[in-house]
Backbone as CSV, one residue per row, in Angstrom:
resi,resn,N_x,N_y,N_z,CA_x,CA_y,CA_z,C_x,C_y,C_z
1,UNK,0.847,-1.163,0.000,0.000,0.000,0.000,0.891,1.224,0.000
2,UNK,0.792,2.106,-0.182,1.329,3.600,-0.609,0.290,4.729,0.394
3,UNK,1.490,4.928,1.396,1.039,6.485,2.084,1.576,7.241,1.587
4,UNK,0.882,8.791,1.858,1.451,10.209,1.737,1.827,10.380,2.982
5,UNK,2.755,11.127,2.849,3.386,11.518,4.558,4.163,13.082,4.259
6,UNK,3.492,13.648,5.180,3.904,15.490,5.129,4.901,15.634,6.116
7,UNK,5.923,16.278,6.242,6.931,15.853,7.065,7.244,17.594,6.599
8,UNK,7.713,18.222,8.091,7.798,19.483,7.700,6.521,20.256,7.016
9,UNK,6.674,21.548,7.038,5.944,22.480,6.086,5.741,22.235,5.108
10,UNK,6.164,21.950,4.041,6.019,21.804,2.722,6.381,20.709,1.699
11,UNK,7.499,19.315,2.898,7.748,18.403,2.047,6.705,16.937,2.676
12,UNK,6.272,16.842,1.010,5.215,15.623,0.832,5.837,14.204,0.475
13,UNK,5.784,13.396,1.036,6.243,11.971,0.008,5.443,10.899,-0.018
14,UNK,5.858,10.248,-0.564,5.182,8.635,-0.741,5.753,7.865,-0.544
15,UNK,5.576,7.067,0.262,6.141,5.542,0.460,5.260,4.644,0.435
16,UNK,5.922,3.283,-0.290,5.289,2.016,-0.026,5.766,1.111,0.920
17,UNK,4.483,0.819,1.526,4.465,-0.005,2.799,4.087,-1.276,3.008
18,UNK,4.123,-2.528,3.112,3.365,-3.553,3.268,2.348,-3.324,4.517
19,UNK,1.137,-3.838,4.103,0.154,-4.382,4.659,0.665,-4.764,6.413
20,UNK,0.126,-4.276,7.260,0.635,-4.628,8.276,1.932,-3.439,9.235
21,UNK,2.414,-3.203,8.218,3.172,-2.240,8.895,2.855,-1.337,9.842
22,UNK,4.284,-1.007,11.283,3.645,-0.326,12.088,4.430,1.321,11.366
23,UNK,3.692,1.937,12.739,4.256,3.634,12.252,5.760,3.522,12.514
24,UNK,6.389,2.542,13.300,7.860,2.793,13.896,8.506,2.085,12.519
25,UNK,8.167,1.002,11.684,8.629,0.856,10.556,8.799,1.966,9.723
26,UNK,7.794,2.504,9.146,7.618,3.753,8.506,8.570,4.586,8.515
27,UNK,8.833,5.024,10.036,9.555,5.978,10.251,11.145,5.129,9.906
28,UNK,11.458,4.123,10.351,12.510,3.476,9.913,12.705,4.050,8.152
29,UNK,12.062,3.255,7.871,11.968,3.334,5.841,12.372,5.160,5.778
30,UNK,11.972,5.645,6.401,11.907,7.393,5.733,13.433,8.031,6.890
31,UNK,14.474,6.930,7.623,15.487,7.372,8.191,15.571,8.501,9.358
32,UNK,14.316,8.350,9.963,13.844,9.569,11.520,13.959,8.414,12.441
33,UNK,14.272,9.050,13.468,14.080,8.374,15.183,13.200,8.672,15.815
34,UNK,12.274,8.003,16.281,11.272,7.978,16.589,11.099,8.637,18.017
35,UNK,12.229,8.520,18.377,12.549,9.415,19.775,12.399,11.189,19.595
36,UNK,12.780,11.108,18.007,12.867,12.926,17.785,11.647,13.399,17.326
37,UNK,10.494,12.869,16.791,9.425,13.190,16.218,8.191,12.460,16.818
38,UNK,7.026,13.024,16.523,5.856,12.424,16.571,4.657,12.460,15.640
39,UNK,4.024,10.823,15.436,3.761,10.932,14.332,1.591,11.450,14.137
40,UNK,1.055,11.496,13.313,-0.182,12.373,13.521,-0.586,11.838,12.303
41,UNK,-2.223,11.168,12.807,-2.784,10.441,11.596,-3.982,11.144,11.442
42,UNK,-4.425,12.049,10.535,-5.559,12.951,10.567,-5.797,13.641,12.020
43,UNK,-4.451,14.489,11.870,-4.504,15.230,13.131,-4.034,14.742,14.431
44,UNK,-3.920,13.346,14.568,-4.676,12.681,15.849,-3.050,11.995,16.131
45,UNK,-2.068,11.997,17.532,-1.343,11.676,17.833,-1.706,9.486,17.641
46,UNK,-0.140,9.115,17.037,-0.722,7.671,17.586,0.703,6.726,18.097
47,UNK,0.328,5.823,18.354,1.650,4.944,18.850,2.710,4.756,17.788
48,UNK,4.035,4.631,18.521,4.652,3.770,17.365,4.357,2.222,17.042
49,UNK,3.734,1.753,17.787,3.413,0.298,17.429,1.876,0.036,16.892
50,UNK,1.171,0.996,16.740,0.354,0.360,15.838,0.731,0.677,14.349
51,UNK,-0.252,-0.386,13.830,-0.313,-0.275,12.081,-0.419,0.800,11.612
52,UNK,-0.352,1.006,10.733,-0.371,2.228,9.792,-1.531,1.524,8.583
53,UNK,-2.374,2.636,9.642,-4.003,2.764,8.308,-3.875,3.321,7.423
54,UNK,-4.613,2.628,6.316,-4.837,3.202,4.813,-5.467,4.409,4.874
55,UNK,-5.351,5.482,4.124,-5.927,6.801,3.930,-5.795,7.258,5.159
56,UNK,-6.345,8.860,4.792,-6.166,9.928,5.799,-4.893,10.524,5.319
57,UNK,-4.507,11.424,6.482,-3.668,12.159,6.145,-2.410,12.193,7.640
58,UNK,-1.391,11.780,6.664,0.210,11.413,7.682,1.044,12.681,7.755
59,UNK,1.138,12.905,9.144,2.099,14.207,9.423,3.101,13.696,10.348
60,UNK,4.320,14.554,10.509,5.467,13.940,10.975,5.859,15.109,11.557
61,UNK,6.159,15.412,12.899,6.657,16.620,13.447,7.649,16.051,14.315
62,UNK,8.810,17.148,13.855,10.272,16.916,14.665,9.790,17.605,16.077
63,UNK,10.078,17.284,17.310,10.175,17.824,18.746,11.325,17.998,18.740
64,UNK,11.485,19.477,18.810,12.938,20.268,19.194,12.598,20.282,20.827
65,UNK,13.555,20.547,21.517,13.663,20.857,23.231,15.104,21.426,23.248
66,UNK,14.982,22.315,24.409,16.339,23.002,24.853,16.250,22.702,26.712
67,UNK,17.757,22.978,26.820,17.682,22.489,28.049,18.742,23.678,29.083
């Protein structure tokens, strides 16, 4: 299956995913740590261990922190 995933402001991509895949794969395939970002499935915060549903809309936000 093939998601869109918005990552940043303005960059869009596509990846193909098998059936089953979780979001922490995903993020593997697209080279982020899952420790630095969080991921947002029509808005909506979700685990790294669940699947990654067909449709909707995939956002990817880096968490900056200062210390």
């Amino acid at each position: 299956m093939k998601v869109r995933i918005l990552a940043g402001k303005e960059e869009e991509r596509s990846v193909e995913i098998s059936e089953g895949e979780t979001y922490e794969s995903l993020l593997e395939k697209l080279g982020l740590n899952p420790v630095e970002v969080i991921v947002l499935h029509d808005g909506e915060p979700v685990p790294e261990d669940e699947r990654v549903r067909e449709g909707g809309k995939i956002e990817i936000i880096r968490v900056v922190s200062s210390g």
